[in-house]
Structures are given as C-alpha cells and as structure tokens.
N, C-alpha and C positions, 0 to 999 in steps of 0.2 A: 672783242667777242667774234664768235665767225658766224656762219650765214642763218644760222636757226637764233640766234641768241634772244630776237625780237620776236623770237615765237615761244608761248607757255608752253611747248608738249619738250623743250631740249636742256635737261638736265645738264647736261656737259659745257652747254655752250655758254649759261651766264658765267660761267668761273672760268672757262677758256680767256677772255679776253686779257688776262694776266700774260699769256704767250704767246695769241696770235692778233691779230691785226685787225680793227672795225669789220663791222659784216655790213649788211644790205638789208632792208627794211623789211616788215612782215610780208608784203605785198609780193615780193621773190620767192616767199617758201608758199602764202598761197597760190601764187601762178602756176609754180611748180606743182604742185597739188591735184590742180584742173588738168593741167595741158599731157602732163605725162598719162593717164589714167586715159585721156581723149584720145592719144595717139596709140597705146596698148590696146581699145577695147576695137574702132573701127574697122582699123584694115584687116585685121585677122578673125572679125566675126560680124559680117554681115547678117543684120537683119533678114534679110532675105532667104537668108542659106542656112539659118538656126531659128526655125519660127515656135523656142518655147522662149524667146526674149521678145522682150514688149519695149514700147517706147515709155512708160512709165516707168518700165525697170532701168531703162537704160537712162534714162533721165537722175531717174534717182540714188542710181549709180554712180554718176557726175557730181551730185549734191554731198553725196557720201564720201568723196574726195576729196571734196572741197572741207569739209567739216569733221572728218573723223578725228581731230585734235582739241575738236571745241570744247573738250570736257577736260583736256589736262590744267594740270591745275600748276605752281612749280613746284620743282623736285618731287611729280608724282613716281615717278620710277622709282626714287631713291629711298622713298617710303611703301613699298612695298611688303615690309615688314608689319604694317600696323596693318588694323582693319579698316582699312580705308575704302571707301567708293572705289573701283578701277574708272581709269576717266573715260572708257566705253560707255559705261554704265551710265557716268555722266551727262555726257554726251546725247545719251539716249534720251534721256530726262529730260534736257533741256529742249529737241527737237518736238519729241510728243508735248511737250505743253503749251497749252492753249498761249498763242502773243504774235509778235513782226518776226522773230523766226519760222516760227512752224505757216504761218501764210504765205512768208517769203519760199520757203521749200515747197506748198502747194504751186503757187503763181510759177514758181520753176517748170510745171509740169512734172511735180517727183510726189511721190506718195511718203510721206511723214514716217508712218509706221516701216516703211519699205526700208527708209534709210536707217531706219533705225536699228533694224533686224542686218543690214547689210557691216552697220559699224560694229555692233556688239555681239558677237559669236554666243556668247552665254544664254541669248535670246532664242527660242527653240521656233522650229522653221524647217518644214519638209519642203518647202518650196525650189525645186531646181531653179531660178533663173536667180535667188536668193543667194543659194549655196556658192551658184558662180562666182555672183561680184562679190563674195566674200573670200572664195580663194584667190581671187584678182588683184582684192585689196590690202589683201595680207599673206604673206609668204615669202620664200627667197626670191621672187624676183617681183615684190611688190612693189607700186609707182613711187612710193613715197622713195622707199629704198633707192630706186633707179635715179629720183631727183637728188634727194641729199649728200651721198654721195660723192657725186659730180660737183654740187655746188658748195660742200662744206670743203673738200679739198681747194676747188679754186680759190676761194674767200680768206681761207687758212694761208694762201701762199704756197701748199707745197703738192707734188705731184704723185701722191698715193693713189688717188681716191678716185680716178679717173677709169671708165670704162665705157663700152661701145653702147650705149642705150639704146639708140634710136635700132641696131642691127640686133639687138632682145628682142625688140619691141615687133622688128618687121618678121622675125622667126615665132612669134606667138601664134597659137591658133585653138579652136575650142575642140577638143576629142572627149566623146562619154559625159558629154554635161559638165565639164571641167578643163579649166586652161592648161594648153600642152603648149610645152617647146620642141623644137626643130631638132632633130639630132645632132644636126651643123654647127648648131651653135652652143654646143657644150662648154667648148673652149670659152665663150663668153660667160656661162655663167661661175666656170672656175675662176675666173677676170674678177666676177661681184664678190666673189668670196676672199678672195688675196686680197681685193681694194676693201671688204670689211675690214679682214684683220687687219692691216695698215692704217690705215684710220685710227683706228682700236687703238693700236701700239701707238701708235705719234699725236695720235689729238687726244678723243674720248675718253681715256683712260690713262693719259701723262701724268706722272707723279702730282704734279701741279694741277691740275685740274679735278684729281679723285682728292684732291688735299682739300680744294676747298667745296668741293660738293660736300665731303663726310662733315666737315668743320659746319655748312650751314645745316649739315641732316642732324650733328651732334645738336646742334642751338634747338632746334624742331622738337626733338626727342624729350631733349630736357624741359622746354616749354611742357609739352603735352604730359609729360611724366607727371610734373608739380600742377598739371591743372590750370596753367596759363592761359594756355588756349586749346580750344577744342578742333575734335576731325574736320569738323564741319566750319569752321570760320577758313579752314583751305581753299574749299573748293570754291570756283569761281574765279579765283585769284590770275590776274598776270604781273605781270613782272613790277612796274609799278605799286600798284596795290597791297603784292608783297611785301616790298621792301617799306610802305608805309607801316602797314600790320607792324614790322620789326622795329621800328621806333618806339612802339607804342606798350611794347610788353616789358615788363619791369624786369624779367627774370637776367639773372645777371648770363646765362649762357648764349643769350641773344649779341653780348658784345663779341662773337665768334663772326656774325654776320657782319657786322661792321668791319670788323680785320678783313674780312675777304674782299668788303667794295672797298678798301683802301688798299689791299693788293698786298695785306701781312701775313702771308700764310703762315700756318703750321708746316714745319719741317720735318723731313720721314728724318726718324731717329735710330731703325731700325725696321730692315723690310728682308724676305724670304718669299721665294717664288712658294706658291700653296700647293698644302702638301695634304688631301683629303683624308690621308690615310694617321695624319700626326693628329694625336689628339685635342693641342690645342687649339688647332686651325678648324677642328671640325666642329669642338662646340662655341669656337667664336663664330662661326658662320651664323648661327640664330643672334638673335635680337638679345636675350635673354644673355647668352652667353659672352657676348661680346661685349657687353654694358658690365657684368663680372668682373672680367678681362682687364678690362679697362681702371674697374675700382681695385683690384686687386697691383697694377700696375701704378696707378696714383699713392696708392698705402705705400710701398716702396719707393716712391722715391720723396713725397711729400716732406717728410723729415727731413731730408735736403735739401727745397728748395720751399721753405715757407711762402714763399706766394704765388705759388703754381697752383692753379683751380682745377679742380676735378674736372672740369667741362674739356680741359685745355689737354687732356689726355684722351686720343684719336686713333681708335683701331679701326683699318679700314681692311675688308675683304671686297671685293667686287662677286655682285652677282654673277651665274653659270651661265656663259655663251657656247650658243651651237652655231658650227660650221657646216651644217646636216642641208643638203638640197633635197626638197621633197616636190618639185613641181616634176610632173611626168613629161619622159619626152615620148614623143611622135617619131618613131623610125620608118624609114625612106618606105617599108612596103605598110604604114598604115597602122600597124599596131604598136601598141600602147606598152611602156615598162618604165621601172623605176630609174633616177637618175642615176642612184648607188651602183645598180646591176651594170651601167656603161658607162660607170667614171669611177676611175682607179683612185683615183687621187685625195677626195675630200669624203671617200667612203671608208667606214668600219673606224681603227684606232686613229687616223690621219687629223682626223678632221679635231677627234678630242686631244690631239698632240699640240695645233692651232690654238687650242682654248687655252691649255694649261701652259705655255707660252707667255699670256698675258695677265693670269690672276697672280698676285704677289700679296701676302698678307704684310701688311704698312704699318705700323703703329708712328704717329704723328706727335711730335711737341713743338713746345715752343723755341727759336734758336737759340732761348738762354739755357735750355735745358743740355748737357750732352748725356742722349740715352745710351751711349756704348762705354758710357764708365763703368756703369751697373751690370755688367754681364747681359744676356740673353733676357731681353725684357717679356720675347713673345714663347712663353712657357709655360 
C-alpha cells in the first residue's frame, strides 16, 4: 500500500498495495495534516494584521486539520452512489457529541461547534473567520492536497507527484476575507495540477487498483442490496474493523473482498476511454444503470461459462474530476481576479481534456473468462 493506506479517508490506497510498495504508519498522514495547515495559515496571516481572526478560530482551525477525516469510513468515496452519511457530516457528529473527543477539542483551546462548521460546508455559517478556514481547508491548493501528494508519490516510489509546497504556502495570503495567492506563483499551482493528474493516471486510478476498489464496492453493494448489512453498520469503520465486518457476512459477493486481500483480481476484459455522449456509458454512469449493465452482460455470457457468479461481472466508470483552480490570485498592484482570467492553460476545454484522459469505462472478469470472444460486451 502507499502512504494513506493506514488512514480510513484513502479509497485507492488499500488496493494499491497490489502495485506499489508498503507505506508509513497513520501517524505520517496525521502530521501531515497539522504541520501543513500550521505553515499555510501563520506567515501569510497574521493575527495582528487581520483582527476578524480570533485565537479560538485559529485554534480550532488546527483541530479541524487535524480531524477532518475522522468520519471517513472505508471506501466512503466509492459509495457515494448510496444515501449514505458524507463523512463530513460524520465527522461533525462525532466532534459535537458529548465524550474524550469533544473535551479533548475544548482543552485544545478550539470551539467544538467551530470545528464543526469549519469541516462540514453543508453546515450553514455567515461567520467570516468560518468561511476562511473553510476555503483554507478545502480547495485546489488545500493542506491536505499539498501533503498527499508529496507523500503518496514518494511512498509509491515514483516521481509524479512532487511539487513546491512550502513556496505555495509562502505565496499565500488573506485578500477580502478569503485566501489569495501570489501571481508569482501560478506556475506552481499549474505544478499541483499536472502532479494531480499524474498520480491519477499512474497510482489512484491504475487499472489494478479501480479493479479492486469496484470488486470490494461490487461485494458492498450486493451486501446492502440483499439486506446483509446495513448503511449504518459502515460508519465508524477502519480498515481493520472492515475487513472483520467481511468475514462475518454470509453473502456469497463478499468472496470478491477476499480475492482482493489475496491480490486475485478481476481482469479488464474490455475497456474504452468514456465517451458521455455514447449511450451506454451515460446510463452506466448511475448505480441503477450500471448494475443493469452488468446483469445484462452476465445473461450473456453465463451460458458459457456455468460458474461465473454474477457478482464476478465489474463495470467500472470513475467518478468526474476537475482540473478547475478557483483560489483567487493577488496581482502585484493589489487586486483581486480569477485564476482562469491569468492562466491559459488549465482554463475553459483544457482542463476538461485532462479529465477525459483518465475516465475509461472497464468492464472487469475473471482471467478464466475471455471477454473479447463475445464481441463488444459494453453496449
């Protein structure tokens, strides 16, 4: 696994370790967490020079860094189709209720409710020093992003993923109640955006690793389908805890999890880069219709291959990513404009050229199965 894999919020990274190399303990992605966020917020906003920030906001600003994952649960991303909790929401929950967290966040000198409003956007909140640490802690050049990054590339072995943090971090500053960057340092943030997509294309999204994300979300789905297990027996979950959960469920699609911690994946049998405009890529893109999809592709070949399980039949589309920079820059005489208006590059079709690059619609079998006997299986 690589550097997140010991943290509940990294979908990608427990089924990475099929192709990349042990990671580093949770204790790395929390440090990361604190120390980036410490070093973004001080030198470029002093106290002193912005008096609608308080030291309880900025306290708990730091708590909110430290904890905005506290509610992922696994493969909450990859579940995003159901109505599940967002693990903001979670997150929130667990901080507001009465126990050694929410004392532990007082004793910090951080306001509970504060961090709460700071992690979960959905939470409603005129409050300017609020709004800040929310665009601080979420956006294209947020801490989390700036540390991951950096440490999923090195951990992985390979040299994508690297960019200039620390010279983001010293180009930051607060214009209009809201974090600006430097116009100088543009080039760096076109840097976070090449090193997202790279990542994307060589780790997060490797055939091998969306193989076996779909294969455990396929297992998830079909649990939850037949009533095995419920939304709520998720949340809470780390990685551990998980993997016991899956022992314990009778449903035969849970043997998909096991193939994946033994490193069997399902094989792409057929794959085409996504085409929104074809009609079966658009209504595989829903839940509804990709499970369809899928039975309608099992019915086909099932006659063939009598012991091929329906579970064992994997159409995978990845969710829509943006290449879109919305953090305002600060140009040399003081005012304020959008990234887009002074960067050619990652603005208007460019950025969505980036995206569609990387989504390929996959349909996955088993290696006993060959799916290009069959003609065009994703039809």
């Amino acid at each position: 696994m690589c550097s997140r894999s010991w943290d509940a919020s990294g979908n990608w990274a427990r089924s990475a370790w099929s192709i990349h190399p042990p990671s580093t303990p949770a204790w790395n992605i929390r440090w990361g967490s604190i120390t980036c966020p410490t070093r973004s917020f001080f030198p470029c906003c002093p106290v002193r020079k912005h008096p609608f920030f308080t030291w309880e906001g900025i306290h708990s600003f730091l708590v909110a860094a430290l904890l905005h994952d506290i509610g992922h649960f696994p493969y909450a991303h990859s579940l995003k189709e159901l109505a599940l909790k967002q693990h903001e929401e979670l997150a929130a929950d667990l901080i507001l209720s009465p126990g050694p967290l929410n004392d532990a966040v007082r004793n910090a000198g951080a306001d509970p409710a504060s961090v709460a409003d700071i992690i979960d956007t959905d939470r409603k909140t005129d409050d300017t020093e609020i709004r800040f640490f929310r665009s601080l802690l979420s956006g294209t050049l947020d801490p989390d992003k700036l540390d991951y990054l950096n440490r999923d590339a090195f951990f992985c072995g390979i040299p994508y993923g690297f960019q200039d943090a620390p010279y983001i971090i010293r180009s930051l500053s607060q214009a209009e109640g809201k974090p600006a960057l430097a116009e100088r340092a543009i080039t760096s943030v076109e840097h976070v955006l090449f090193a997202k997509y790279l990542m994307y294309r060589t780790v997060y999204w490797h055939k091998d690793v969306r193989s076996a994300t779909a294969m455990i979300k396929e297992a998830l789905l079909s649990a939850l389908r037949d009533g095995d297990i419920k939304e709520e027996d998720l949340y809470g979950l780390d990685d551990p805890s998980f993997y016991r959960l899956a022992q314990t469920v009778r449903n035969p699609a849970f043997a998909l999890i096991a193939s994946v911690r033994s490193g069997a994946l399902l094989s792409v049998a057929q794959e085409r880069p996504f085409d929104e405009t074809n009609p079966f890529d658009r209504n595989a893109s829903s839940l509804a219709g990709r499970m369809h999809a899928e039975d309608s592709v099992f019915a086909r070949l099932s006659p063939h291959y009598p012991n091929l399980h329906r579970w064992e039949v994997v159409i995978d589309i990845p969710e829509p990513i943006t290449f879109d920079a919305t953090m305002p820059i600060l140009r040399d005489d003081g005012s304020l404009t959008d990234f887009s208006s002074v960067d050619r590059l990652f603005s208007g079709d460019i950025g969505k050229t980036f995206s569609s690059c990387l989504r390929f619609t996959r349909l996955y079998l088993p290696p006993t199965v060959d799916g290009n006997r069959w003609g065009n299986l994703l039809q």
